[in-house]
Structure formats: structure tokens, C-alpha cells
BABA-270819 format. One record per atom (N, C-alpha, C, O): z, x, y; residue in one letter. Coordinates in steps of 0.05 Angstrom, whole numbers, padded with zeros to 5 digits, always signed. Each point is the difference from the previous one (the first is absolute). Layout:
N
ZXYa...
This chain:
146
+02535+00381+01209x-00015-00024-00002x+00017-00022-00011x+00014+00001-00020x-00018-00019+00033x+00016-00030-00009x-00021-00014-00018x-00024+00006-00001x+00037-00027-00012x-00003-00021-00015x-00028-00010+00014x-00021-00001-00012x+00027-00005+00041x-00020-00019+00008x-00027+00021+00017x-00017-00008+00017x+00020+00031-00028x-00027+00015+00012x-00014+00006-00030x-00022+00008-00006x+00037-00013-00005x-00013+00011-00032x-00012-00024-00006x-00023+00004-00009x+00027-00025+00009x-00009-00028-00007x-00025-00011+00014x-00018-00015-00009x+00022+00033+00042x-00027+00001+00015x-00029+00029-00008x-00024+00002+00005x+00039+00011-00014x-00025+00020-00011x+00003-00014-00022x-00015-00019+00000x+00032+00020-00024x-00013-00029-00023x-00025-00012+00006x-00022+00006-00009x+00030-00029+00029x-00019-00013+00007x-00031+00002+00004x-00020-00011-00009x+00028+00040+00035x-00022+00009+00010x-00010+00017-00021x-00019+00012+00009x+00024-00006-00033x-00010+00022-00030x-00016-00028-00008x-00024+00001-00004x+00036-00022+00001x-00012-00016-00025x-00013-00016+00011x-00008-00018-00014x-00005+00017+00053x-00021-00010+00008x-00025+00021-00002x-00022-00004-00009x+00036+00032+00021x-00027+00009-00010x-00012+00005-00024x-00025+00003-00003x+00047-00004-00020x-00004-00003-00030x-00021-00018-00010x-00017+00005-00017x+00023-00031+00033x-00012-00016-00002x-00034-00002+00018x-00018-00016-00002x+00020+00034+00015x-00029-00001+00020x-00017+00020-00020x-00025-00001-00004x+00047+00024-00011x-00020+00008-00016x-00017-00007-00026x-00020+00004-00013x+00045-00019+00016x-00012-00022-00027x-00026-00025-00001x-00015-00006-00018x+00018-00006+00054x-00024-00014-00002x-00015+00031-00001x-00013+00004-00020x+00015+00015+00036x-00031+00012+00003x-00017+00005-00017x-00024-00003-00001x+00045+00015-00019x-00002+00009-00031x-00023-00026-00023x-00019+00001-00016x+00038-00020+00029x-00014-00029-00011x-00025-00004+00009x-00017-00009-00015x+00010+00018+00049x-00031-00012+00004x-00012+00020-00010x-00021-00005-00012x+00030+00029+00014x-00013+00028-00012x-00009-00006-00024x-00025+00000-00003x+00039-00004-00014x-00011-00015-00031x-00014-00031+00002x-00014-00002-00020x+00013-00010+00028x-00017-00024+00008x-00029+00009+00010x-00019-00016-00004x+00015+00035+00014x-00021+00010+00016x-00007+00016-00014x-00025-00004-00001x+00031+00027-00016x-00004+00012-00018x-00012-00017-00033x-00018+00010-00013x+00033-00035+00005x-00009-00016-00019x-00030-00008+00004x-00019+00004-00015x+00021-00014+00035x-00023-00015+00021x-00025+00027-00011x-00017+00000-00017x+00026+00018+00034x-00025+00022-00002x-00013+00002-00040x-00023+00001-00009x+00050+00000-00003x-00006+00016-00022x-00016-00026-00010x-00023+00005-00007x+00030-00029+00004x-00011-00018+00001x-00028+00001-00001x-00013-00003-00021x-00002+00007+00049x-00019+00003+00014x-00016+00022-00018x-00022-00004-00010x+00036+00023+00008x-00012+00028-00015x-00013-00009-00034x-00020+00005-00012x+00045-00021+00006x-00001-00015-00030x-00038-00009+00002x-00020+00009-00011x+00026-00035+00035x-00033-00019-00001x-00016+00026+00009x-00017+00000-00018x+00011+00019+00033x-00021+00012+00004x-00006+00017-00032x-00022+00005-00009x+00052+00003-00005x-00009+00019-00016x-00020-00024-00022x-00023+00005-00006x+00035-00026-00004x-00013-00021-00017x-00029-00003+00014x-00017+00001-00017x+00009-00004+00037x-00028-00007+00010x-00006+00033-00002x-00024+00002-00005x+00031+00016+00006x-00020+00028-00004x-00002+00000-00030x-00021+00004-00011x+00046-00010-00004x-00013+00001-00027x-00025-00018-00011x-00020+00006-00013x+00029-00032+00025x-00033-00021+00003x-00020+00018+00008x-00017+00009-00015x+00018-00005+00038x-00027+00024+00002x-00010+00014-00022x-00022-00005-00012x+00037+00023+00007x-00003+00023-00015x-00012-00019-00023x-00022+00003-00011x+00038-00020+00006x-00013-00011-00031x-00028-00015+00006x-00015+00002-00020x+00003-00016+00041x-00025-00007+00006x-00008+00026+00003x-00022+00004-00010x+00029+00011+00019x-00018+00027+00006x-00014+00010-00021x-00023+00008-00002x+00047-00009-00021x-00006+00013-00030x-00024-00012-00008x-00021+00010-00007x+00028-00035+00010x-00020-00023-00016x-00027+00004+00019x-00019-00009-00013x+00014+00016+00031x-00019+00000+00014x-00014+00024-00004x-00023+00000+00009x+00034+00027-00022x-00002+00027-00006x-00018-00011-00024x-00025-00001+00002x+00042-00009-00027x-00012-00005-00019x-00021-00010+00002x-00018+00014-00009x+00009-00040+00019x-00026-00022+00009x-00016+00024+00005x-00017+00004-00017x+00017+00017+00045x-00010+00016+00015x-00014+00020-00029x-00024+00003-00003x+00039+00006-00009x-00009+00018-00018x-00022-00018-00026x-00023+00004-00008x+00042-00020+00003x-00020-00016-00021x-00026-00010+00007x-00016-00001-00019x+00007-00006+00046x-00017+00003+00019x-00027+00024+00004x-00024+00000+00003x+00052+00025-00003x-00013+00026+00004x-00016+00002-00031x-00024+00009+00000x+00033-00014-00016x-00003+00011-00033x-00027-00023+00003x-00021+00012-00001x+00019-00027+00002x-00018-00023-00007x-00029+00007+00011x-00021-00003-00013x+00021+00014+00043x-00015+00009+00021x-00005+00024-00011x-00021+00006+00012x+00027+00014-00030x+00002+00037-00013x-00025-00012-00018x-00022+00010-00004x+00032-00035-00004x-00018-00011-00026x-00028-00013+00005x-00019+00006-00014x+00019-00024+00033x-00027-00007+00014x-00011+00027+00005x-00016+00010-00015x+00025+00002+00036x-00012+00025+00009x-00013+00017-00023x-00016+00015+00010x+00018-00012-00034x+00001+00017-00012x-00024-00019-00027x-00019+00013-00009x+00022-00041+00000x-00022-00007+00004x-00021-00013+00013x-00019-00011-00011x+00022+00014+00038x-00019+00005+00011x-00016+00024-00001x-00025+00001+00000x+00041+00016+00000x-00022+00036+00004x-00014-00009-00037x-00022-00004-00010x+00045+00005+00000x-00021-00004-00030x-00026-00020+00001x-00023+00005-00009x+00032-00029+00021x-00023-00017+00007x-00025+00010+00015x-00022-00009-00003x+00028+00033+00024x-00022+00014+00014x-00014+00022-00008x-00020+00011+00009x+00039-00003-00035x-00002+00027-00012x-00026-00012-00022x-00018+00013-00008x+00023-00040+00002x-00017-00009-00019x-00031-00007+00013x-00023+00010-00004x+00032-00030+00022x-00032-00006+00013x-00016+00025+00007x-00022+00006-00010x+00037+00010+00028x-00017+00027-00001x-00016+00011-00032x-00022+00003-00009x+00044-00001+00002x-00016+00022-00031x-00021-00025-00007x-00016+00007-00017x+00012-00038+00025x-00016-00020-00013x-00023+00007+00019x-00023+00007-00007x+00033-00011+00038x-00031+00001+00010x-00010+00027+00008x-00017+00001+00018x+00029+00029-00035x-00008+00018-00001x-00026-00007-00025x-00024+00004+00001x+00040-00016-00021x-00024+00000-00025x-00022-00023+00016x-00024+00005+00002x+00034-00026+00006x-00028-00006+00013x-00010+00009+00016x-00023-00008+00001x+00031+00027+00019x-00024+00001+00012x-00014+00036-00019x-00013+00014+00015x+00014-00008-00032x-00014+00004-00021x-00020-00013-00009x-00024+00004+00002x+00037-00022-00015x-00024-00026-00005x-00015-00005+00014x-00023-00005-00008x+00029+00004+00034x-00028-00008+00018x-00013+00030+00001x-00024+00007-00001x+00044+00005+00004x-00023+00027+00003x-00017+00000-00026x-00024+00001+00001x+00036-00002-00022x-00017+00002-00026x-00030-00020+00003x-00023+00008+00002x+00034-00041-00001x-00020-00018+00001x-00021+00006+00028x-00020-00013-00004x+00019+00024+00024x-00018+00008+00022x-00015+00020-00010x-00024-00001+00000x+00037+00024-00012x-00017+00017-00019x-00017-00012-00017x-00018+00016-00006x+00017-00043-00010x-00006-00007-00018x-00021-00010+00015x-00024+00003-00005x+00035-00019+00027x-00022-00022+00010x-00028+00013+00018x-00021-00012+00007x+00027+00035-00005x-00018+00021+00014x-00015+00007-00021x-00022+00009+00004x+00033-00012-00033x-00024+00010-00025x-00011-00018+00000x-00025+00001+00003x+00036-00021-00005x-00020-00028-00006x-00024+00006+00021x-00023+00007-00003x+00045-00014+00028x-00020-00004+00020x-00037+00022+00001x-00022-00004+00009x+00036+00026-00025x-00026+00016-00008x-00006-00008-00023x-00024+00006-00002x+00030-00016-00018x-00020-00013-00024x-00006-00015+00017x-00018+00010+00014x+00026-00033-00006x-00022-00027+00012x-00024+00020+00004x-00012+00008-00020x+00002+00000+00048x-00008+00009+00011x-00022+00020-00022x-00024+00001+00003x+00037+00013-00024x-00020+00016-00025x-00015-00030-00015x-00025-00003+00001x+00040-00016-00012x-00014-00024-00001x-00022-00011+00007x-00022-00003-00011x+00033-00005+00039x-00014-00017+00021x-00030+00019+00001x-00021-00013+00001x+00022+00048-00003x-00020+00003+00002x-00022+00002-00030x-00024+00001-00005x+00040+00001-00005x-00005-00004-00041x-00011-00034-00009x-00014-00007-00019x+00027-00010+00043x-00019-00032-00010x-00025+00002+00018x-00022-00009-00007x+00027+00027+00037x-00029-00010+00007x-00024+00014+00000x-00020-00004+00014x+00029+00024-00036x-00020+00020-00015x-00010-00014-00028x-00020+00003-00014x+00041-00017+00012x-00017-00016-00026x-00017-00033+00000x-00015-00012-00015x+00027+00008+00042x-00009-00027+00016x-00033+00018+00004x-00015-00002-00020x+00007+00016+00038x-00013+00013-00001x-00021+00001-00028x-00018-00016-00002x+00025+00034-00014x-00017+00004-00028x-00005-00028-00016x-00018-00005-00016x+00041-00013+00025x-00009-00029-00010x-00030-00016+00005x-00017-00012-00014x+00020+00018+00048x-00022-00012+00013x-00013+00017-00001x-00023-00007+00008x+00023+00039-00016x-00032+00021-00009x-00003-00023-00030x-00014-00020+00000x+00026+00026-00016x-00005-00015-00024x-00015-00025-00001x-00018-00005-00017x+00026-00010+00037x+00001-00028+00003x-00033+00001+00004x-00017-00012-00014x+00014+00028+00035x-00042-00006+00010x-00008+00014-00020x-00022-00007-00006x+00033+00028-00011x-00022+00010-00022x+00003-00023-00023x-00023-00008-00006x+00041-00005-00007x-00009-00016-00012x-00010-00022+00011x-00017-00008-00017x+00018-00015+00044x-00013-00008+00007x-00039+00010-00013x-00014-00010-00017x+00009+00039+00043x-00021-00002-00005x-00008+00015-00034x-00023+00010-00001x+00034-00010-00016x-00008+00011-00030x+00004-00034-00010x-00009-00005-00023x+00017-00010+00032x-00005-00033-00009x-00024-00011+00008x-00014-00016-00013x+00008+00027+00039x-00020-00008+00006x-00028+00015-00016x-00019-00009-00013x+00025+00029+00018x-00020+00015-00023x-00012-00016-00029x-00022-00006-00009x+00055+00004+00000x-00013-00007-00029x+00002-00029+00008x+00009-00011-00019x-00015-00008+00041x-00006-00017+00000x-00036+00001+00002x-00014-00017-00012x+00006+00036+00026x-00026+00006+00003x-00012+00006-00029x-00018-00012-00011x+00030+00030+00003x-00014+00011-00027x+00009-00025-00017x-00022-00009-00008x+00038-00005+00001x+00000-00026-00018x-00026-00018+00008x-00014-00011-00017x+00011+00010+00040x-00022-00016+00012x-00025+00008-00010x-00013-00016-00013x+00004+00042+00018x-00019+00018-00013x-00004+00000-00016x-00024+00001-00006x+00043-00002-00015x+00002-00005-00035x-00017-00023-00001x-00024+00002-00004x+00038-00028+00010x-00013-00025-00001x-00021-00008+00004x-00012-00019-00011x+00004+00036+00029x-00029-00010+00017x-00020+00022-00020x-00022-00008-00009x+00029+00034+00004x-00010+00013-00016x-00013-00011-00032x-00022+00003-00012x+00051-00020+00005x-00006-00012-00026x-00012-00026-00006x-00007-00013-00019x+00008+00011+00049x-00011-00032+00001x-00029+00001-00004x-00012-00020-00009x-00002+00047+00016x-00033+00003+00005x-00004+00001-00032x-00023+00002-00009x
């Protein structure tokens, strides 16, 4: 090999040297690019994840708050029941009651007009025992008058 074939593989070494070198270069340009790319998706999944969190928490604090209504609510139902258990007691009691009444009235009612009754027997016997001793007063008079 001569001088001037060595100078031409030279050449031809340090063009393709050089072709490997751009490739190498877009290879890493394209590669930056991506990792790049990977960088912004991984920062927006961590955004996610961190609204996610925060939305976990809300979600639960939510849940806990709702455990708590729920729970007085049943107490709230647990109460009216045991209240309008005792009332309707009470009404049962007071219907019992009003059913006694309703039979006193009624022992009453017939107890005034038994004495309504003996009033007005009373009433014509003294009537006529007034009239009597209106007669016999009369009789007196006229007796003592002779």
C-alpha cells in the first residue's frame, strides 16, 4: 500500500467516522427530546397523583362526615321511635281513661236525672203540703174568726 491509498482509506475512515458521529448525534438529540418528553409526562403524573391524593383525602373527609350524619341520624330515629313508642302509650293510656269517663258521664247523667226526677216528686209534694197548710191556715182563721 502506498502513501496515496492510505490517505484515501484515511479519508474514507474519517468520513464514515464522521457519519457515525452525526448519527450518534441525532441518536442523542432524539433520545434528549424523548427523555425530555418522559421528564413533562413524569411531572404531570406526579400532578395527578398529588390531586389524586388531595381528592382521596376530600373523598374520605367526606366519607367520615357522611359515617357521622348517618349515624346521627339512626340516633335521631332511634329516639323518635322510643318517643312515639311512649306516646302512643299515652294515647293508649288516655282512650282507656276517656272510655272511664265516658262511663262516669253516662253513671251521672243517669244519677242527675234520678234526682231531677225526686226534685220534681218533691217539688208537687211540697207544692201540694203548701197548699194544705194554706187551707188549714185558712181554716184556722175562719175558725177563729167565729
Amino acid at each position: 500500500m502506498n502513501g496515496r491509498g492510505l490517505a484515501w482509506l484515511n479519508a474514507a475512515g474519517c468520513l464514515v467516522l464522521s457519519g457515525l458521529l452525526v448519527i450518534q448525534w441525532r441518536k442523542e438529540l432524539t433520545l434528549d427530546e424523548r427523555i425530555h418528553g418522559l421528564k413533562t409526562q413524569l411531572v404531570g403524573a406526579q400532578d395527578q397523583v398529588a390531586a389524586g391524593r388531595e381528592l382521596v383525602g376530600m373523598l374520605e373527609r367526606d366519607q367520615q362526615l357522611l359515617k357521622e350524619s348517618i349515624a346521627s341520624m339512626q340516633q335521631a330515629a332511634e329516639t323518635s321511635a322510643k318517643d312515639l313508642a311512649q306516646r302512643d302509650g299515652q294515647v293508649a293510656d288516655l282512650e282507656a281513661r276517656l272510655v272511664t269517663m265516658d262511663a262516669q258521664i253516662k253513671t251521672w247523667q243517669a244519677a242527675i236525672t234520678q234526682r231531677e226526677e225526686r226534685i220534681r216528686t218533691l217539688d208537687s209534694d211540697l207544692t201540694s203540703a203548701r197548699r194544705r197548710l194554706d187551707e188549714a191556715i185558712a181554716k184556722l182563721k175562719a175558725d177563729g174568726a167565729r
